[in-house]
N, C-alpha and C positions, 0 to 999 in steps of 0.2 A: 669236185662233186656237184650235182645238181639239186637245185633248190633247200629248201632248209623245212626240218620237224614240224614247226609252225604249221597251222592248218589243216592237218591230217586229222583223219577221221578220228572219231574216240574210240579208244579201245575197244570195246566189244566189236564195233563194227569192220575195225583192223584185222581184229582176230578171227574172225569168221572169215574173212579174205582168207588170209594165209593159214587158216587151219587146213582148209582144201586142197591147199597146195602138197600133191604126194611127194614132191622132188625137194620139196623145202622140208619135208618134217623128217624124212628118210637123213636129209643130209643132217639136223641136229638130233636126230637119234643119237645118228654113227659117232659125233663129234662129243654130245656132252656126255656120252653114257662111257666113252670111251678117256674123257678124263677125270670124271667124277671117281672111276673106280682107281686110277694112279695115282689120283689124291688120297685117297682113302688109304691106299698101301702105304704112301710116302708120311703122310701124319701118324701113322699106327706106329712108325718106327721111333716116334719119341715120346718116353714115357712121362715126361711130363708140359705135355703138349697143351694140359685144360691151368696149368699155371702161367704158362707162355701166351696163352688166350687173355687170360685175368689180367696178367702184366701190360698187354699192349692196351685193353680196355682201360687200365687204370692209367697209363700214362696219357692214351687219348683225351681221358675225359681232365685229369689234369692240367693238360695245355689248353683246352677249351675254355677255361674256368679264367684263366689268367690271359687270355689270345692277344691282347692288346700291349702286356708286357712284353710277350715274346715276340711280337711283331717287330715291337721297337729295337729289343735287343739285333735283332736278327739285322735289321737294317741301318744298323751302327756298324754291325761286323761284318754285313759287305760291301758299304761305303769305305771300310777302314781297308780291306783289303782289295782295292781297289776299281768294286765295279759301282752302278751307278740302281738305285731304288727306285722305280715310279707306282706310284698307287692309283690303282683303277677301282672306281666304283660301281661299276657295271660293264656289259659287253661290248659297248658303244665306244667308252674310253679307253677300255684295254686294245680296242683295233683302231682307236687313232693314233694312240700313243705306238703303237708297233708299226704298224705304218710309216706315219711320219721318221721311225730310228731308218727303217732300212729306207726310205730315198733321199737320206742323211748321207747314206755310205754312197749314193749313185749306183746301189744295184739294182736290177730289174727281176732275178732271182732268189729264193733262197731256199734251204735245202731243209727238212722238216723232220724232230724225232716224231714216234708216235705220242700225243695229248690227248687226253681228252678232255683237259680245258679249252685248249685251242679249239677242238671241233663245238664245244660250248659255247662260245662267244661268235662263232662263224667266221674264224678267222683268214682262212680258206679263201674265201668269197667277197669279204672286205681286203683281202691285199688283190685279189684280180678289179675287182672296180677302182685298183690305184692304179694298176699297171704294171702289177706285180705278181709273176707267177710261183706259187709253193710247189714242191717237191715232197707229195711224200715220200721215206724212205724205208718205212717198218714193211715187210713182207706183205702183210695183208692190208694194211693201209694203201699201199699199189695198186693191187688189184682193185681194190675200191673207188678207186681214183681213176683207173683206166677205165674200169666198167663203168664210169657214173653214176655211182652206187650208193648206200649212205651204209656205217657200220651196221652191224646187228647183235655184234656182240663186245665185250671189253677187254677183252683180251684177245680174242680170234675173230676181230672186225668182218672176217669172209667167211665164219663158219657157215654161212649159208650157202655159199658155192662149192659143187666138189671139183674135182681134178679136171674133167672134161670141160667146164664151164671156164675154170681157170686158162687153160692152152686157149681156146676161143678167145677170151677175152685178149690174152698177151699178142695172140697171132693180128690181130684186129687193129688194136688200141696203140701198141708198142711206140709203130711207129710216128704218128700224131704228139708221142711226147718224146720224143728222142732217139736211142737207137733201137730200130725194131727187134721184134724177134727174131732169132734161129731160123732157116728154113726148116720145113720135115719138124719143128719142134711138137714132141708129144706129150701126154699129160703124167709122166713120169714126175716124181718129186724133184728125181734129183737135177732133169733137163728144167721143169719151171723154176726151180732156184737159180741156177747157173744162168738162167738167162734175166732174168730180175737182177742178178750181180753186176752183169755185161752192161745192162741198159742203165744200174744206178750209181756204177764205178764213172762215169763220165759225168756226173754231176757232184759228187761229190768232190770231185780233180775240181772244180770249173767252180762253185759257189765260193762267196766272199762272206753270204749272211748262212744263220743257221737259227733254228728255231727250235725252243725245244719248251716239254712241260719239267716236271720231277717229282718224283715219288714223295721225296724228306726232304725236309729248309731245316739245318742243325740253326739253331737259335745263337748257341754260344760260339760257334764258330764262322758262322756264312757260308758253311757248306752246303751245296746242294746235290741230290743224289738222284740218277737214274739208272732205275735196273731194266734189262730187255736181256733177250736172246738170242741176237740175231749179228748184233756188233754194229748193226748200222748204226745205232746212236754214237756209239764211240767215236765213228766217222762225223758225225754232225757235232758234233760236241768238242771236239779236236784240231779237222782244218781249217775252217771258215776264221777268216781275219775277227770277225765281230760273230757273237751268240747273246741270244734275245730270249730271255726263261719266262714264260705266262703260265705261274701257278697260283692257284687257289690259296688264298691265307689258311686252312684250313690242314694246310702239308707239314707244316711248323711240326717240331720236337725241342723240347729243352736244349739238352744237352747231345753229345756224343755218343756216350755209352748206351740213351734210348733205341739208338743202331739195331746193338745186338738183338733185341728181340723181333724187330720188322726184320731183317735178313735173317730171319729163320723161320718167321711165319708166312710169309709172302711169300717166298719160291714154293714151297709147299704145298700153299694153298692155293695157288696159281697156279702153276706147269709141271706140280707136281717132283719139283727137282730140289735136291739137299740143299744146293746153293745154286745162286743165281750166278747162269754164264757169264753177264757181264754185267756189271756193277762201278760204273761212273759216278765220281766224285771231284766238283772241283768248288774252289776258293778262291773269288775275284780273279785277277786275273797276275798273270807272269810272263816277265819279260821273253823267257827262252820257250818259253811252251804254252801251245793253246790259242786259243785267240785273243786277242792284242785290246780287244774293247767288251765288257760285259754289262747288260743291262737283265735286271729283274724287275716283272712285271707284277705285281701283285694284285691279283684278283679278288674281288668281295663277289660281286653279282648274285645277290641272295643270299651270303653266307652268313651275315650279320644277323638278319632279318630269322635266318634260319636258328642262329646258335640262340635269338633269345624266347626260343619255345622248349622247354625244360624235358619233354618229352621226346620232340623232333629233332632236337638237337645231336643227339645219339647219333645220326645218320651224319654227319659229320666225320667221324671218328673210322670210315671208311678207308680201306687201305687200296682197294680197287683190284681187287683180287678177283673177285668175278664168281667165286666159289656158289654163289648164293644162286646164279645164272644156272650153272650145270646141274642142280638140283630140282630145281624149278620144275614142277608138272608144266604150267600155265606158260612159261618160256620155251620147254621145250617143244609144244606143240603149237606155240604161234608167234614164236622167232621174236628177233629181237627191235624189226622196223614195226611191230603194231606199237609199239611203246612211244612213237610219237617225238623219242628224241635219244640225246647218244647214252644217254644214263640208262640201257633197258633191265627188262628183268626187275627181280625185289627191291634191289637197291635202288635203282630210276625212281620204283612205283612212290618209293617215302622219299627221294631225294631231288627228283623233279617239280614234284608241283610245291616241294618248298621254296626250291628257288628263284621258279617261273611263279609262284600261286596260284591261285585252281581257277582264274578268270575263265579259260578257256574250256571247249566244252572235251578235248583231250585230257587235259590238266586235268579237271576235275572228273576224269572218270578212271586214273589211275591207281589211287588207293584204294579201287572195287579188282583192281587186274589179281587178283590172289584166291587162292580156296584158302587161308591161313592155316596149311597143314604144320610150320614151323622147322620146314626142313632149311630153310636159308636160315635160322638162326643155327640152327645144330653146327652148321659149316663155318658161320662168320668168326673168322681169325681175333676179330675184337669186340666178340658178342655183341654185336648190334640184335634188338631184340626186334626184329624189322615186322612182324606179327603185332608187336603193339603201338609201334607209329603207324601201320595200316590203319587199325580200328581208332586211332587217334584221331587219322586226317581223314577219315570216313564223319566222325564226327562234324568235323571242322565245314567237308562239304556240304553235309546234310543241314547244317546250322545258317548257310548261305539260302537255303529254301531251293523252289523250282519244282517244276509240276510232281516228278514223281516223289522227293522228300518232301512235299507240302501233303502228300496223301498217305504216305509213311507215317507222318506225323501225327495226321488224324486218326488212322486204325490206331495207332499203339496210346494214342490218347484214350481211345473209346474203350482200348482191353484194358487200361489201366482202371478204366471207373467199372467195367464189369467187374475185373478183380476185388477191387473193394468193396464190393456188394456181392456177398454169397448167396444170396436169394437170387438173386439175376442170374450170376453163374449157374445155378442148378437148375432153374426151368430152362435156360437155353439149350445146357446139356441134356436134360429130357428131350427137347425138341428135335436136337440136332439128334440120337439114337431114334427115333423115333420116323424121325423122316430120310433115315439115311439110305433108304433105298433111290432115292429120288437124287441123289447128290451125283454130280458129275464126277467124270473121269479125269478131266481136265480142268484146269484151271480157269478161270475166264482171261482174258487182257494179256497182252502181249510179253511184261516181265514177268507175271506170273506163269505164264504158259511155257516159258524158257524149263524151267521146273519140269513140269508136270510132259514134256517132250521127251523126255528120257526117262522117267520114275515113275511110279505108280505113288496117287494120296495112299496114305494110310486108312485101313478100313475104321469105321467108328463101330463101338462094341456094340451089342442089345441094349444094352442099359449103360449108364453112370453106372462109375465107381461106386459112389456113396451109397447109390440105391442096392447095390449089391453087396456092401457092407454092411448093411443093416440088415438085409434079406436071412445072410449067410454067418454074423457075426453077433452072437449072442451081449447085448449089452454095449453096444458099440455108440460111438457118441453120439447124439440126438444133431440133426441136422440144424445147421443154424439158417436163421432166416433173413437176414439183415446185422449193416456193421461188418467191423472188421472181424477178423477172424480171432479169438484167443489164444497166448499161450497155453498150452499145458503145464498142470503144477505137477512138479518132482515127486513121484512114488519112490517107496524103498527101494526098485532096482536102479533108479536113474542114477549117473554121475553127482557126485554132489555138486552144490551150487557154489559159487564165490569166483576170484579174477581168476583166469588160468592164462599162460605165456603163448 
């Protein structure tokens, strides 16, 4: 893939690129409306789907509470069963450390499930400056790869290409990585499949290293689990002499039986399928099966940093389901590259700039990428309330200052002291009915204008409320002139007073 997230424009300015784009909003019309609604049928079908929700939130936030014991567990039990633990602190060390295993073995290859830790740390592009070329193998991680592309979505990395785009690409690219396309090949599903098998059956015969991320690290046993639908992980995960796991500390579950609820909520909520086609599990390694040497790579790169904000932490607990994407107004009409990195959509928006932090002027303009209508929570499999770590890390940005939260600051400083002065409030409100023929249609300044480009202000009445309360309302309360405003004391119909629950 070329170049990396880094650098890109800040979202607004992304998003207006690719809003205009007809052939990109057409292609995630067709794609998320068309899975959102199989999700919906596939969830309805079990009736107790919002305890299943509850169960996998409570076990997430569980493990997160105690993350340091399970870590240790975890890597006692796959040392014991015979593969080998390394801990990375960040992106830098997780692609040295991977590096340096595979030209341990003397390959020059190796063959890749779909990650997206791996494309987090840029793993990609740190094994080619060694000399070392990956293989993706997941369907749409392909085409992205031949196209020189960057994901745009979490689970259907190409949903922004459709079928015609696809054959181009295959007919073009194929051959620069291997064996080319089909001649005559046309943008039929079942011809771009068959020929993606053609061109990835000869690497996966031919690899010695394999690389993969995983869904679940079982803590008590050193299991580790990846689900896909396509099999090709099973090839990656199977023939390669030596396999290289770079997951996030953040994958952990206790126990075993935590299983059961992720493999009923995930396919679901994901592809919309009862159970997941393929579902890979292994344990160190074995003599007669598998590959012969395993190393786990364990990732932090922000995740420490992340779990100790009591708030933000919740986005952790993410199962990568994607659900929260195909929902999304704001995603589906400006795709998944304005987002500036491979986490896009609601989950990116709370889960990026914790990991990266809002230094940059992307970062920091991703917990604005939302209208917080709360439909990504309705969907999230482990209730991440992703609406209130928006308005959290909006906080957090705006707390950093910069021109336009340094004048945020000021208005809502200045309404705060009119508020508290009733007298000020109510000659301005005179003034402002009074002159409001005079008042523009538009807003003045450029984010304000954003507004007022699509909407009409609201008209201002003749008069104040209050002045029409008194006009209209025999014995209505005398207008205060200064100071705060007072309670009202309890007449005989009010509620009565005292603590209520």
């Amino acid at each position: 893939m070329s170049g990396t997230f880094i650098g890109m424009p800040a979202f607004p300015a992304a998003a207006r690129s690719a809003v205009r784009d007809e052939r990109l909003r057409a292609n995630l019309r067709h794609a998320t409306h068309t899975i959102r609604d199989k999700r919906a049928r596939a969830v309805a079908e079990l009736a107790d789907w919002a305890e299943l929700r509850e169960a996998g939130k409570r076990i997430k936030d569980r493990t997160l509470r105690h993350l340091d014991t399970h870590l240790l567990q975890l890597e006692e039990a796959v040392t014991a069963a015979g593969g080998t633990v390394h801990w990375a602190a960040d992106a830098a060390e997780a692609n040295r450390i991977v590096a340096d295993l595979v030209k341990a073995t003397g390959e020059t290859e190796v063959v890749k499930v779909k990650s997206m830790a791996t494309q987090e740390i840029g793993l990609n592009e740190a094994l080619e400056a060694e000399g070392i070329r990956a293989y993706e193998t997941d369907l749409a991680e392909l085409i992205v790869q031949l196209g020189e592309d960057r994901p745009s979505h979490i689970l259907v990395p190409a949903i922004h290409r459709n079928r015609g785009e696809i054959r181009d690409i295959f007919r073009t690219e194929m051959g620069r990585w291997g064996r080319p396309a089909p001649e005559g090949l046309s943008d039929s599903p079942a011809e771009l499949a068959e020929a993606a098998r053609l061109h990835l059956r000869e690497k996966f015969l031919r690899a010695k290293v394999g690389i993969s991320g995983a869904n679940f690290m079982v803590a008590e046993t050193g299991t580790l689990v990846v689900v896909e639908s396509e099999g090709n992980g099973r090839m990656c995960l199977t023939l390669p002499e030596t396999l290289i796991s770079v997951v996030g500390v953040e994958k952990v579950v206790p126990r075993w039986r935590d299983l059961e609820v992720f493999l009923q909520t995930l396919p679901r909520s994901s592809t919309a399928e009862r159970m997941n086609p393929y579902t890979s599990m292994w344990t160190g390694t074995a003599d007669a099966d598998g590959p012969r040497t395993f190393h786990l790579v364990l990732l932090d790169n922000g995740r420490t940093d992340t779990l100790a904000d009591e708030v933000g932490r919740q986005a952790l607990r993410c199962i990568r389901c994607s659900a929260c994407l195909n929902v999304c107004p704001v995603y589906e009409r400006a795709g998944g590259h304005a987002y500036g990195s491979v986490y896009p959509g609601p989950i990116g928006a709370i889960l990026t700039p914790q990991l990266r932090g809002t230094a940059s002027e992307v970062d920091a303009s991703l917990p604005y990428a939302s209208s917080l209508c709360g439909a990504c929570y309705e969907v999230c499999p482990v209730a991440i309330d992703i609406p209130e770590v928006l308005v959290h890390l909006r906080e957090k940005v705006a707390d950093r200052g910069g021109k336009g939260h340094r004048l945020e600051k000021a208005a809502m400083k200045a309404a705060g002291w009119v508020l508290d002065h009733p007298g000020v409030l109510a000659a301005g409100e005179r003034v402002a009915s009074r002159t409001r023929r005079l008042h523009p249609r538009k807003l003045p300044g450029p984010g304000a204008r954003q507004w007022t480009d699509h909407r009409d202000l609201p008209a201002l009445p003749a008069e104040p409320f209050r002045d029409w309360w008194r006009k209209n309302r025999a014995g209505g309360p005398a207008e205060p002139t200064s100071g705060p405003v007072d309670e009202p004391t309890s007449g005989p119909a009010d509620e009565p007073t005292g603590d209520r629950p």
